[in-house]
C-alpha positions in Angstrom: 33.6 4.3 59.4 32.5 7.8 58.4 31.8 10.5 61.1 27.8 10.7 61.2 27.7 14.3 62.6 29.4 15.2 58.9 27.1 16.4 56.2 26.7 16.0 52.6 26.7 18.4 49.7 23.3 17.4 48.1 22.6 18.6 44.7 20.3 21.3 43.4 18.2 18.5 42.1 18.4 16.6 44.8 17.6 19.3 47.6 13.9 19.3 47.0 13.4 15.6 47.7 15.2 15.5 50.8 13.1 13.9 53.3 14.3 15.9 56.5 12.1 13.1 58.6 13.2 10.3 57.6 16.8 11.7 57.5 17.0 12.5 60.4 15.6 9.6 61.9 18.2 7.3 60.3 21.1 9.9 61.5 19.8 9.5 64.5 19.7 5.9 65.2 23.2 5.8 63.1 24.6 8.2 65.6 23.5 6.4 68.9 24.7 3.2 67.2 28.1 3.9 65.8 28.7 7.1 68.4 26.8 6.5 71.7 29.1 9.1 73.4 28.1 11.7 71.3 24.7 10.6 70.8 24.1 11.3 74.9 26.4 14.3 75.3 24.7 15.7 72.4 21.5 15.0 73.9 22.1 15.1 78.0 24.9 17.8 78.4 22.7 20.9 76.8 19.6 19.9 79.2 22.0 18.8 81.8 24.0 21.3 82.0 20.2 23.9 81.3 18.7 22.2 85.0 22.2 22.8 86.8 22.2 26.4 86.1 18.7 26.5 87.0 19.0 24.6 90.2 22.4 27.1 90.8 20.2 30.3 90.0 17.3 29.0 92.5 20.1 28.3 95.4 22.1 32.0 94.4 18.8 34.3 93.3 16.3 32.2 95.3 12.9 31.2 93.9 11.3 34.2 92.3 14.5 34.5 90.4 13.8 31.0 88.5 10.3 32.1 88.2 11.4 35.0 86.6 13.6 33.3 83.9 10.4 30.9 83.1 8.0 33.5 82.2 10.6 35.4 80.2 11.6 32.7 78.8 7.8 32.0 78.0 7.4 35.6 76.8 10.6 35.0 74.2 9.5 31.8 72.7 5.9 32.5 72.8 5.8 35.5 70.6 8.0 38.6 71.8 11.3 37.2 71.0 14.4 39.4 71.4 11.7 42.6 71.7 11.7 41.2 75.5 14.7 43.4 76.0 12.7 46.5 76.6 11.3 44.7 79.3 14.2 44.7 80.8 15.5 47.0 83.9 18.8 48.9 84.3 21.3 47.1 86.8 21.0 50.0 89.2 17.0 49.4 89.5 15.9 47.5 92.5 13.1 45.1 91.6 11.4 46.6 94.3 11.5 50.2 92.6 9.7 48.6 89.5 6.0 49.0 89.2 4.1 45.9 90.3 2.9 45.0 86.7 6.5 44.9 85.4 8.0 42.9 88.0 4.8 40.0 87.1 6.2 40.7 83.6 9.7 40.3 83.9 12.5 41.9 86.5 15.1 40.6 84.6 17.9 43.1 83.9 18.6 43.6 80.2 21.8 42.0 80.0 20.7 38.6 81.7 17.5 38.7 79.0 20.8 38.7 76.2 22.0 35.9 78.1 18.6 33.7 78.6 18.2 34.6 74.5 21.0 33.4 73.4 21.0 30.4 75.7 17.9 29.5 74.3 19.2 29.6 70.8 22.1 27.5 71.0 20.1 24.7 73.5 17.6 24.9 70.5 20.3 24.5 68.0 21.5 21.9 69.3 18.9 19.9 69.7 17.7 20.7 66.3 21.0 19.9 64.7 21.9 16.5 66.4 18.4 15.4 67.8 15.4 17.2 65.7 14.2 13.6 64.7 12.4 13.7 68.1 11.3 17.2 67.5 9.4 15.8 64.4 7.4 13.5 65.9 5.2 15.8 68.1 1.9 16.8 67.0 1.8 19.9 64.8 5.1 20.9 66.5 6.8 18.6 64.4 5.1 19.7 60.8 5.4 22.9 61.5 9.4 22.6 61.8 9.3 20.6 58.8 7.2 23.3 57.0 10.2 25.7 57.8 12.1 23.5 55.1 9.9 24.9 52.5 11.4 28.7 53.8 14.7 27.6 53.5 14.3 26.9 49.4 12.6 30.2 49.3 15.5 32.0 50.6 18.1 29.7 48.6 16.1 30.9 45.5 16.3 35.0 46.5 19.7 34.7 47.4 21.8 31.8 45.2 25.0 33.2 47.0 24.4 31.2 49.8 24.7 28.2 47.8 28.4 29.8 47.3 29.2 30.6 50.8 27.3 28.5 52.7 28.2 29.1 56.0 27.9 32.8 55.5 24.7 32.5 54.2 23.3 30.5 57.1 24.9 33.1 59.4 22.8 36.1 57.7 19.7 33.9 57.0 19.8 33.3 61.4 20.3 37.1 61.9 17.6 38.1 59.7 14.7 39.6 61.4 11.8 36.8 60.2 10.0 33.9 61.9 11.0 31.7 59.2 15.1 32.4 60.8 16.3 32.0 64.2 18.0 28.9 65.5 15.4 26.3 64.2 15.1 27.9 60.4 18.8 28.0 60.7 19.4 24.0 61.5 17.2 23.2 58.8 19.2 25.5 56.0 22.2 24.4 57.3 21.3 20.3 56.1 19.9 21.8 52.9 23.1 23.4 52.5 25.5 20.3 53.3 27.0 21.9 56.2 28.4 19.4 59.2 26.4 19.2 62.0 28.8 21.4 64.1 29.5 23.7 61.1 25.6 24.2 61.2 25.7 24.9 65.1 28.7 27.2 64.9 26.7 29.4 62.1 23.3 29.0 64.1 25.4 30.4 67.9 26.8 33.0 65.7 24.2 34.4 63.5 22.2 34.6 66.9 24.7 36.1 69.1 24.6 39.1 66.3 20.8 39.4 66.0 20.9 39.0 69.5 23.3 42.2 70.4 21.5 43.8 67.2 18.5 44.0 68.8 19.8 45.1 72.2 21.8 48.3 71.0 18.4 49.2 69.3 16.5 48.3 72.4 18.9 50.0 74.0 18.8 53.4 72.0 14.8 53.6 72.6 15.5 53.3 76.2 17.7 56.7 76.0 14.6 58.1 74.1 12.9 60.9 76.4 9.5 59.5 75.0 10.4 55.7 76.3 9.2 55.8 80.4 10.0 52.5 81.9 7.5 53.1 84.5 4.6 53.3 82.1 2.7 50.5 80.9 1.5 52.2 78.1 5.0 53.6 77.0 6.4 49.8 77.5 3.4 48.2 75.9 3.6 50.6 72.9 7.1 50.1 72.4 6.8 46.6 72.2 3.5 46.7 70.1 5.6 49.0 67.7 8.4 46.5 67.3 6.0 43.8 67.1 4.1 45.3 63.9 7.2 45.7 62.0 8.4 42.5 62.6 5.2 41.5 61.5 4.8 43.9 58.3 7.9 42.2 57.3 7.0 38.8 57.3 3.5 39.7 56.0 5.6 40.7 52.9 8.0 37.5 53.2 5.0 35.4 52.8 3.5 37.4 50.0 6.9 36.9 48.2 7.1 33.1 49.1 3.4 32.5 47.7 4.3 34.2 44.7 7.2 32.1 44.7 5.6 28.9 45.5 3.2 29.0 43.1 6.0 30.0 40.0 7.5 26.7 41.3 4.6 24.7 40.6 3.7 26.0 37.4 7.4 25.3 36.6 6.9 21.9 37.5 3.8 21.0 35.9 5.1 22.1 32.3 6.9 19.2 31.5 4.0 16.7 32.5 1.7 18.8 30.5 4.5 18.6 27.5 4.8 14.5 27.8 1.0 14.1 28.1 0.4 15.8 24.8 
């Protein structure tokens, strides 16, 4: 019997037909099946082992704490992503010596926002890689994952080395700076690749761990910046909104690329049903 947490090495011809839904729902049910042990520690250890240290940091840090690590945890999925870092205080700083609007936005210190980041990422990659058949069936949370399938081909297509070194390639395609990347793009390039499930993860954890650290020296070196006060709201806010814009600039121009793209790819595919209907 074959190991279902193995991939395959689908062909370029085939890799546009793959039906990410449906094949995942059938890995799956073959997984809980054939491997129920891994099917629940898979599924149950990451979210197990996500309440413990929660229930641990509510007993150690007391409530606020916890509080604390749900809105910036909110704050990273929800739009700022690893920019939360500026929010971050020095490990010298009392929480009581930060201004009353940054302590309701986050009184986290810097390093524990690297850790909570790149928690997040590997609890979402794993879920994504062994379980994302239940991610797909929420409403509109689902499609949209599934539309990050179409990103994936876009950046096979830029970048055909990837094809070559696969797991390279999904490392640099999770530490690149776009919302089409991250831990969830990553999963799904890793099955249009034909990397294993754990190759996938491994590439995922570590591609994020360098974005992740990326992003914290640079956080890091605006801090040291005599312009950067973190005791100003408008100095914090305007960092962030900074960041934001270029982040965004550069996916406005990744999805100007990808329509241009899109659209070559349907032309390309509507020649040769012109050509047979002639």
């Amino acid at each position: 019997m074959t190991d279902p947490t193995q991939g395959t090495s689908p062909s370029d011809s085939t890799l546009a037909e793959i039906n990410l839904a449906g094949e995942e729902a059938r890995y799956g049910a073959d997984l809980k099946r054939h491997h129920p042990l891994v099917w629940w520690a898979t599924l149950v250890g990451p979210l197990g082992t996500t309440a413990i240290m929660l229930g641990v940091a509510g007993i150690a840090r007391g409530i606020d704490f916890m509080i604390n690590l749900a809105v910036s945890a909110g704050m990273i999925f929800f739009g700022l992503g690893r920019a939360v870092l500026l929010l971050g205080r020095d490990k010298a700083q009392a929480i009581a010596d930060m201004p009353q609007w940054q302590q309701f936005l986050a009184s986290l210190t810097t390093e524990e926002l690297l850790v909570l980041i790149l928690w997040m990422d590997a609890l979402t990659g794993f879920i994504m890689v062994f379980h994302a058949s239940f991610i797909y069936r929420i409403p509109k949370v689902g499609p949209a994952m599934l539309a990050l399938q179409e990103d994936g081909h876009f950046f096979l297509s830029q970048h055909p080395w990837m094809r070559r070194f696969a797991w390279a390639g999904l490392v640099a395609f999770v530490t690149f700076p776009f919302a089409a990347t991250g831990s969830v793009g990553g999963s799904i390039l890793g099955r249009l690749l034909g990397l294993t499930r754990w190759a996938t993860l491994s590439g995922v954890v570590i591609g994020s761990v360098i974005s992740t650290f990326t992003v914290y020296a640079f956080a890091a070196t605006i801090k040291k910046s005599p312009y950067f006060k973190s005791d100003s709201p408008v100095t914090m806010i305007g960092s962030i909104v900074v960041i934001v814009a270029i982040f965004a600039f550069i996916n406005w121009r990744l999805n100007g690329m990808k329509k241009k793209w899109a659209s070559q790819q349907a032309a390309k595919n509507a020649r040769p049903s012109a050509g047979s209907a002639s």
